[in-house]
RONUSE-352670 format. One record per residue (C-alpha): residue number from 0; residue in three letters; chain; x, y, z. Coordinates in Angstrom, 2 decimals, padded with zeros to 5 digits. Layout:
// residues N
PT_NUM_Ala_A_X_Y_Z
...
// end
This chain:
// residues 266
PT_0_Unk_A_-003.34_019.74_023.47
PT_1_Unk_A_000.27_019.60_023.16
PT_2_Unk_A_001.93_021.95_025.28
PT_3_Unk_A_004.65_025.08_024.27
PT_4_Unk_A_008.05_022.75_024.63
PT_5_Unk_A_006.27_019.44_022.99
PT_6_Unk_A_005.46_021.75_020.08
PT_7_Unk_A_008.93_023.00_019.56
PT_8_Unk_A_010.99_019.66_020.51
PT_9_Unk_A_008.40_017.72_018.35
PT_10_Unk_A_005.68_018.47_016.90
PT_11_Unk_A_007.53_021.41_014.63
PT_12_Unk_A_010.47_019.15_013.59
PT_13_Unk_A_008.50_016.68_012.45
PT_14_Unk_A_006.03_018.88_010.10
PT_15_Unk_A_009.04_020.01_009.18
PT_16_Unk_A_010.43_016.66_007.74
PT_17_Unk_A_007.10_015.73_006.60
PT_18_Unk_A_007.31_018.85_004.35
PT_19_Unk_A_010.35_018.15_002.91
PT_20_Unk_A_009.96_014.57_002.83
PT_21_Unk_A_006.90_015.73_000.35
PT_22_Unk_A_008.44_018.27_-001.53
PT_23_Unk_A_011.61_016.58_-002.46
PT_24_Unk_A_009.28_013.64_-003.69
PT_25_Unk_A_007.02_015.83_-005.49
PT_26_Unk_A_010.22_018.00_-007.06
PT_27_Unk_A_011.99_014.60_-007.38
PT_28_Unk_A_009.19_013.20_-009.78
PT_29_Unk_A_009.05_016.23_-011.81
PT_30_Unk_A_012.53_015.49_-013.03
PT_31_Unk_A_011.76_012.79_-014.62
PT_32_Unk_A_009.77_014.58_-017.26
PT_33_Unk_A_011.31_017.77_-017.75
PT_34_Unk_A_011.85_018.32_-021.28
PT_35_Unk_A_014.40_020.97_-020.87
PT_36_Unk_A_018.04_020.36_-020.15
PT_37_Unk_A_019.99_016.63_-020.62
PT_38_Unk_A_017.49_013.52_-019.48
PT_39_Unk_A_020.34_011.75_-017.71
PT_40_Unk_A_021.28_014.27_-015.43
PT_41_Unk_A_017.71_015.27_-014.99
PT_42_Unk_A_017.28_011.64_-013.62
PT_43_Unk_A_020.11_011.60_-011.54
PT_44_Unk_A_018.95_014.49_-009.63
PT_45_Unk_A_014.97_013.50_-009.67
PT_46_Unk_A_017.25_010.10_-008.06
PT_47_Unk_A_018.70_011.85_-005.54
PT_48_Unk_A_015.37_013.59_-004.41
PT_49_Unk_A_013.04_010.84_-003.70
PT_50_Unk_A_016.26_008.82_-002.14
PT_51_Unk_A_016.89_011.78_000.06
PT_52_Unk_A_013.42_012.33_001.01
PT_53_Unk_A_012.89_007.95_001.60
PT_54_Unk_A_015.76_008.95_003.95
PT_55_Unk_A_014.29_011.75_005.56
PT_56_Unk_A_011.40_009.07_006.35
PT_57_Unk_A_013.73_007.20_007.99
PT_58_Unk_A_015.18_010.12_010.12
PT_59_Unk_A_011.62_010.87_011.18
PT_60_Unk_A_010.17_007.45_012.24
PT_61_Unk_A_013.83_007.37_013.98
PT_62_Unk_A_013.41_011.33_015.86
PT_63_Unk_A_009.80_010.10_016.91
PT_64_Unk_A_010.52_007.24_018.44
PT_65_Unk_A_008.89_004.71_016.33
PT_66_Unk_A_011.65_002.76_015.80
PT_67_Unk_A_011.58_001.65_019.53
PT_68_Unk_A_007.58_000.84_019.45
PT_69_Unk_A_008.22_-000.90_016.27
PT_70_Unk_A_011.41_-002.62_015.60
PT_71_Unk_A_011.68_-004.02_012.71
PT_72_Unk_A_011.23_-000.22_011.18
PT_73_Unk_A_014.44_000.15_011.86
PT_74_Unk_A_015.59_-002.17_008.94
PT_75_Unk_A_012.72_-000.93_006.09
PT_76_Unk_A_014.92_-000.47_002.85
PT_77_Unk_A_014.79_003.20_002.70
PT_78_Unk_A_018.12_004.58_004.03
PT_79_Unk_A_020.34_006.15_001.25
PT_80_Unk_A_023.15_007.86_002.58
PT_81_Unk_A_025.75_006.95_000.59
PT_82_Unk_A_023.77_007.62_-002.58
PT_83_Unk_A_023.62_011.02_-001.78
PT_84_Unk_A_026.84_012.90_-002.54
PT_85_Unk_A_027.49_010.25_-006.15
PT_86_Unk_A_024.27_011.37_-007.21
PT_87_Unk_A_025.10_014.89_-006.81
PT_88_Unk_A_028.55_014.73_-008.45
PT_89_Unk_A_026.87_012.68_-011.48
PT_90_Unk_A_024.55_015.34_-012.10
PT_91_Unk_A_026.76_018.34_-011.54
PT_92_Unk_A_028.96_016.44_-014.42
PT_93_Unk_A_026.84_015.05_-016.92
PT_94_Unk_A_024.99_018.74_-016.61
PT_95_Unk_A_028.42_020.78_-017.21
PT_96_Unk_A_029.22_018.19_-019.75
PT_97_Unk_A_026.17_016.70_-021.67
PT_98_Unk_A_028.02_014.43_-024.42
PT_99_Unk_A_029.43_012.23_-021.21
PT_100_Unk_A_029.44_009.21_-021.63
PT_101_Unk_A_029.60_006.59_-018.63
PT_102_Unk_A_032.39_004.42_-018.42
PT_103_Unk_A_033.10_001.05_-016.33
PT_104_Unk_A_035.59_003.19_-014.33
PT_105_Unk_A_032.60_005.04_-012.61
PT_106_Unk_A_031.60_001.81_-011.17
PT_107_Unk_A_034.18_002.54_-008.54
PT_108_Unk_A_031.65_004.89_-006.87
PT_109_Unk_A_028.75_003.24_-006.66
PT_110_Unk_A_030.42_000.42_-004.91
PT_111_Unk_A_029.44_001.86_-001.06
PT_112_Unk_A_026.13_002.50_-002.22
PT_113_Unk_A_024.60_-000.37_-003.87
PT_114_Unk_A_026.22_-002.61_-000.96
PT_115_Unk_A_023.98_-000.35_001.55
PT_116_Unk_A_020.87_-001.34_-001.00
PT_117_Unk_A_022.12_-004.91_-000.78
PT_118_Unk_A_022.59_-004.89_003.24
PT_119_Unk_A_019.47_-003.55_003.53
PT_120_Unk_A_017.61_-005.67_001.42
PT_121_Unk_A_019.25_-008.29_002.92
PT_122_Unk_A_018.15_-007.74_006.60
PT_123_Unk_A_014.82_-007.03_005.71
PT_124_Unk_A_014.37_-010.24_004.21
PT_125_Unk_A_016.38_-012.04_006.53
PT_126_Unk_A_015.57_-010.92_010.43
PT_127_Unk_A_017.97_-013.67_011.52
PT_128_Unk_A_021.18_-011.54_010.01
PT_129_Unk_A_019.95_-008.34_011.93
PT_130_Unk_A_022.10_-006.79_014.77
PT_131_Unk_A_020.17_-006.28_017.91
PT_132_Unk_A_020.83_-002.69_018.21
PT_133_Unk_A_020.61_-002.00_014.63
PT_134_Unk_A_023.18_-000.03_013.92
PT_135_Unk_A_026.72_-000.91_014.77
PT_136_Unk_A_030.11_000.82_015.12
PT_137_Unk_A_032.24_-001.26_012.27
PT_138_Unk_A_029.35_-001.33_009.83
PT_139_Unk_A_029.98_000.48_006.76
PT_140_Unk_A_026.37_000.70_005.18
PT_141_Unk_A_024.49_001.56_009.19
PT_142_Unk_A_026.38_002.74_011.69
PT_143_Unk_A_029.57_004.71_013.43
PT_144_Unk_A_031.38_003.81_010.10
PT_145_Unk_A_028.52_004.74_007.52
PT_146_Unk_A_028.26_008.04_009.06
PT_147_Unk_A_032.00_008.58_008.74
PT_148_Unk_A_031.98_007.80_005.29
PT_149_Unk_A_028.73_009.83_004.69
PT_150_Unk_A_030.02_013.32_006.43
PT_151_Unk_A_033.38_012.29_004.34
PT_152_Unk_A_032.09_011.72_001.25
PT_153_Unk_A_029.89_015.06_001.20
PT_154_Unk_A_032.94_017.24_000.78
PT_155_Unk_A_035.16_015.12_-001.62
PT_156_Unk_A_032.08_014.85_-003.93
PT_157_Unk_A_031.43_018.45_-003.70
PT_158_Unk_A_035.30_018.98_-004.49
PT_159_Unk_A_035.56_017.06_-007.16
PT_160_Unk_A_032.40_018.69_-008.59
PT_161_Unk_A_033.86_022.06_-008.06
PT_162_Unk_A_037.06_021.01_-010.14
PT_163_Unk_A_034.74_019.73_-012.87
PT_164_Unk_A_032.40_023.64_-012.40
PT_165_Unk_A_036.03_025.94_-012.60
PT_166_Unk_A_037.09_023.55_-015.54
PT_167_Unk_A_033.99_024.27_-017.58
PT_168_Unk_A_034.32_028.12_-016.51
PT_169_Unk_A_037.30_028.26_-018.37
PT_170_Unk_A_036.89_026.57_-021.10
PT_171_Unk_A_033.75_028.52_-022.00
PT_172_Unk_A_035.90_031.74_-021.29
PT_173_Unk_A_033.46_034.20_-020.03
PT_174_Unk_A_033.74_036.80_-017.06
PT_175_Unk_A_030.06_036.43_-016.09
PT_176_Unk_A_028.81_032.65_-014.99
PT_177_Unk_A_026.27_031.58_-017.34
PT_178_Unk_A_022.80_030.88_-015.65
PT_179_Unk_A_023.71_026.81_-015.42
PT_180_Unk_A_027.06_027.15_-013.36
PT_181_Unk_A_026.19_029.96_-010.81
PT_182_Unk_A_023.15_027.68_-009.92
PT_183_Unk_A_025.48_024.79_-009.81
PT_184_Unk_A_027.99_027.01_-007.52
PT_185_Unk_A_025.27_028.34_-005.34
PT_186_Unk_A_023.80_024.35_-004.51
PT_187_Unk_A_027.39_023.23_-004.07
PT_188_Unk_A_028.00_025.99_-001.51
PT_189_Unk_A_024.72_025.42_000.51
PT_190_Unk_A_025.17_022.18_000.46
PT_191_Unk_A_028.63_022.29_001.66
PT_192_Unk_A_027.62_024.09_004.87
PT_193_Unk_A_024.78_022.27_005.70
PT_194_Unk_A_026.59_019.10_005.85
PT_195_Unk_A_029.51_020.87_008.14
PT_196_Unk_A_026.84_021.59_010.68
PT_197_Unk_A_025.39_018.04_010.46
PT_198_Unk_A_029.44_016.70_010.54
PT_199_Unk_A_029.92_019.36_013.62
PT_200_Unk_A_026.77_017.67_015.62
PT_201_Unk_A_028.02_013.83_014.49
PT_202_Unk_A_031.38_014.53_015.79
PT_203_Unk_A_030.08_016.33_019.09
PT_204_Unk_A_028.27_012.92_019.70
PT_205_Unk_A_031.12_010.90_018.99
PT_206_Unk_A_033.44_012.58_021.23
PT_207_Unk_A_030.98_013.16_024.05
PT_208_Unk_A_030.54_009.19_024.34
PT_209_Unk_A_033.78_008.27_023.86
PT_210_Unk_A_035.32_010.63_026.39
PT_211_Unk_A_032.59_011.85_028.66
PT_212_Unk_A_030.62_009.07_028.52
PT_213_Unk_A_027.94_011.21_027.49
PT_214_Unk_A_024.61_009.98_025.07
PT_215_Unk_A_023.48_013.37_023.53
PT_216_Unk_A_021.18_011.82_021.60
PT_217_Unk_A_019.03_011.24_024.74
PT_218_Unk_A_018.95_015.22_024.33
PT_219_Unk_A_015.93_016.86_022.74
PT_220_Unk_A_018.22_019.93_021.53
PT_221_Unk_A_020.95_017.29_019.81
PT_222_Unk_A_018.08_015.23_018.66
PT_223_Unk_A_016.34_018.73_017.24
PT_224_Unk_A_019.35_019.69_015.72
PT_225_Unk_A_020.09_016.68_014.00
PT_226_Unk_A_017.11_016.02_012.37
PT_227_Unk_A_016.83_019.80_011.65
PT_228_Unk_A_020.58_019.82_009.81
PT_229_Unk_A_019.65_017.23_007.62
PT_230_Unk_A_016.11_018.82_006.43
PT_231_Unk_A_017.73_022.20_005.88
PT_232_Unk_A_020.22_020.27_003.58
PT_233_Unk_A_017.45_018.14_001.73
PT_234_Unk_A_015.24_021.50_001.45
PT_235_Unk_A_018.06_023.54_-000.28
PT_236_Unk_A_018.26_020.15_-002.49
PT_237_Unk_A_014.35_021.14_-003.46
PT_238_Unk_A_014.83_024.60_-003.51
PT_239_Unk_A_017.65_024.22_-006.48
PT_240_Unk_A_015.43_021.62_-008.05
PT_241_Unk_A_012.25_024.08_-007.81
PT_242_Unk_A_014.50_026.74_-009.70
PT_243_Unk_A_015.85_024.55_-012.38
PT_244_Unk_A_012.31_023.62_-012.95
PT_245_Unk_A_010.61_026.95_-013.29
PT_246_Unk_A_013.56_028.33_-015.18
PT_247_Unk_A_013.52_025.54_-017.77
PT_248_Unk_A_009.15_025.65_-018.31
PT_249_Unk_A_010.34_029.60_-019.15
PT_250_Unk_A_012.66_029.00_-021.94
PT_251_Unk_A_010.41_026.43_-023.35
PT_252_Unk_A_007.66_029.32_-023.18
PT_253_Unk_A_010.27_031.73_-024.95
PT_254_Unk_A_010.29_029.36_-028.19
PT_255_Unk_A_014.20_028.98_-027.53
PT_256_Unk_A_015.60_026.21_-030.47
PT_257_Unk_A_016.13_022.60_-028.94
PT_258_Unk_A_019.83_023.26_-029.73
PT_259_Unk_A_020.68_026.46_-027.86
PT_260_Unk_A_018.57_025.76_-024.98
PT_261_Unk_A_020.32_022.38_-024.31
PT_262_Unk_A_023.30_024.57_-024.04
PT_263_Unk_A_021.73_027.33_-021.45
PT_264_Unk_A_019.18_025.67_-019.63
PT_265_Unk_A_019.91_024.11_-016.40
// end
């Protein structure tokens, strides 16, 4: 029987990620064949749910200490970062702007992430090119580097999808934000704080090494609220998704033409 302080400093994080881990997959499978609203950015976001929650995975076998009973979980091909915050910009566009059409100059994004793919993929079929702490401080797909660009790349994304949300508010010219953009706004905004308190706790464990010579990870709090940032962050992701879903099976239920709901429905 586990006792009060294993409950809280374990046992509840981890159902915790497990439920999210779940949801987003469930959510993130749903996407794929909503009927309502444009199919690529559907997919994009369905994407960027069962990537976040194959990360969350990750973050859990890491929190529970599997990772140091079993080794070579550390380098299982499902941490997906830097696919995060592109996946989110691509659907927040391609939603505001359905008649989008990709060009080869939005390769320029993807370059980070499908290089992390590729690493990983790469040590997991290959043990000999694995470092032997796993991650390392230069490495920009696993490591002190990756998790700059990753707490860098949350904000610019979610900047550059705001510019593209106040663009389409004025072009469509209308006081009150039509049901697609405030949901858009309201994601972008939780989104946006979650990741400063995950950016605040990375930062607080960079400087604490660095200068004080400090490991906070070795601290059940930092470890609690780490783990806990970035399942508050992946459960708003499901929450938005949940809400796009059940407001798009309602305007299929009202009969709404193909044409005007592909221009209200989220």
């Amino acid at each position: 029987m586990p006792t009060a302080s294993q409950f809280l400093e374990v046992y509840l994080p981890a159902i915790c990620m497990v439920g999210t881990l779940l949801t987003a997959g469930v959510i993130g499978s749903l996407f794929f064949v909503k009927r309502s609203g444009d199919r690529r950015a559907n997919a994009l976001y369905g994407t960027l749910l069962i990537l976040g929650g194959l990360t969350q995975l990750h973050f859990m076998v890491d929190f529970l200490g599997w990772m140091e009973s079993y080794p070579s979980w550390r380098y299982q091909p499902i941490y997906y970062s830097l696919w995060l915050p592109v996946l989110l910009f691509f659907h927040v566009k391609v939603s505001l702007y359905p008649h989008y059409k990709f060009r080869w100059t939005d390769a320029k994004h993807l370059a980070l992430p499908t290089g992390q793919v590729i690493y990983f993929l790469a040590i997991w079929m290959v043990p000999d090119w694995r470092h032997p702490t796993g991650r390392y401080f230069y490495n920009p797909f696993y490591g002190g580097l990756e998790q700059m660009l990753y707490l860098a790349g949350w904000p610019l994304y979610v900047f550059f999808s705001y510019a593209y949300l106040r663009r389409r508010r004025k072009q469509l010219k209308k006081r009150s934000l039509p049901r697609l953009l405030w949901y858009l706004r309201k994601l972008l905004k939780g989104c946006l704080l979650f990741i400063l308190v995950y950016g605040i706790l990375a930062g607080a464990d960079f400087l604490a090494f660095k200068y004080l010579h400090a490991d906070l990870r070795s601290r059940p709090w930092y470890g609690i609220g780490q783990s806990l940032s970035f399942t508050v962050l992946l459960l708003w992701l499901c929450v938005y998704g949940g809400q796009v879903l059940v407001w798009g099976r309602r305007l299929r239920l009202m009969n709404i033409p193909e044409e005007q709901r592909q221009r209200i429905t989220p």
